[in-house]
N, C-alpha and C positions, 0 to 999 in steps of 0.2 A: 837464530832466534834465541834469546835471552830468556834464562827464566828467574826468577826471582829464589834468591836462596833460601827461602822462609813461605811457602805458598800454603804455608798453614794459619786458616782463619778458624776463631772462635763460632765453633755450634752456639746455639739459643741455649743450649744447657749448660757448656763452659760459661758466657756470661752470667747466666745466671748464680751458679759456683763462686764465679767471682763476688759477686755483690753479696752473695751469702757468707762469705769469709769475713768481711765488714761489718755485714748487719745480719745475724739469724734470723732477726724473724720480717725480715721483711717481707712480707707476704708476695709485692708483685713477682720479687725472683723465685719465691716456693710455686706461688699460681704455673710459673714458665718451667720453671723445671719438670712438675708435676706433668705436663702437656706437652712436655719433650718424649723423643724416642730413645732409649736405651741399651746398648751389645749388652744380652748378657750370654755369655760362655756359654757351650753346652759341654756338658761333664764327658770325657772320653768314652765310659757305660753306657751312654744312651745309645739306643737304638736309633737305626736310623728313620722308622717308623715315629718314635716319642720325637724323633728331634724335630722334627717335619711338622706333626701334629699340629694345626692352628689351634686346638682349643687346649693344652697344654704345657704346660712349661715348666722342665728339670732345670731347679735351681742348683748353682754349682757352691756347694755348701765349703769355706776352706777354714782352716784354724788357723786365729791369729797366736804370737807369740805366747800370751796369757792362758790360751786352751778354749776361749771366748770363738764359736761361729761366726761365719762372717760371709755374705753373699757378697758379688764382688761385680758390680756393672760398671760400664764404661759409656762418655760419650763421644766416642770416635775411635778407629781403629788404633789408629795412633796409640791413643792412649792406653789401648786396652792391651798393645806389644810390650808397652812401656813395662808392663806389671805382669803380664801372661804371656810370653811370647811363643810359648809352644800351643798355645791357643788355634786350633786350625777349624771347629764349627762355631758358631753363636747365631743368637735368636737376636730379631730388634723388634726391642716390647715398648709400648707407653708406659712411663716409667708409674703411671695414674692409675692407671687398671692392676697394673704389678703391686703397687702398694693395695691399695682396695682388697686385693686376695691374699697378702702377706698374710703366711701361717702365725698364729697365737704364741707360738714358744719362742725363747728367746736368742732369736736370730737378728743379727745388725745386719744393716744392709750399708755398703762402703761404693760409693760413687766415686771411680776416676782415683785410685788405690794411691800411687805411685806419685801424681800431680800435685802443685801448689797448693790449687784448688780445691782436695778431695775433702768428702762431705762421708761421714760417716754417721749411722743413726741405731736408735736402736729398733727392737720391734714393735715396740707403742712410737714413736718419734715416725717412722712410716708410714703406718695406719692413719696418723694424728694431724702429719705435717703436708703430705705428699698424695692420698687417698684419692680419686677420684670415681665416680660412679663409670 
């Protein structure tokens, strides 16, 4: 059996990345990303109680080169080796309700780090763009 050297296909949230590299503000691709599901890392520290927890989620806060925070999701494993490879738990959150709860201080949140693709924002651009009840 033959298998195809590339069996990698674009999630609903990579396409939507894509078309948002083109046009920011096109809403249908913020509408789909927002309604997409999202890895995000769980921090080494966590327990394995917090990590488990359905109604909680430790965000894995990292510094970018500036000294600037930076939350760091991915949408696919793939991509998330690409950038964290020592990465060995993670939560998969809607990336809608994640923004809707984004803490007030100023934390970017960085979609797909590593990728053509990746979508960086800040923490109003979150709340703003991505938000969903």
């Amino acid at each position: 059996m033959e298998t195809p050297a590339n069996n990698h296909r674009p999630t609903p949230a990579q396409r939507a990345l894509d078309v948002l590299v083109e046009n920011a503000e096109d809403t249908a691709a913020l509408d789909a990303l927002a309604d997409s599901e999202v890895l995000v890392p769980v921090p080494e520290d966590t327990s394995e109680e917090d990590a488990t927890d359905p109604g909680t989620v430790t965000l894995p806060v990292l510094e970018q080169p500036d000294g600037e925070p930076v939350v760091p999701v991915f949408t696919s494993e793939l991509e998330m080796a690409g950038l964290l490879p020592f990465v060995s738990r993670y939560r998969l959150v809607p990336l809608g309700a994640l923004a809707a709860h984004w803490p007030a201080d100023d934390l970017s949140l960085t979609i797909d780090g590593s990728s053509a693709h990746r979508l960086t924002l800040t923490s109003e651009g979150v709340r703003t763009l991505l938000a969903r009840p």
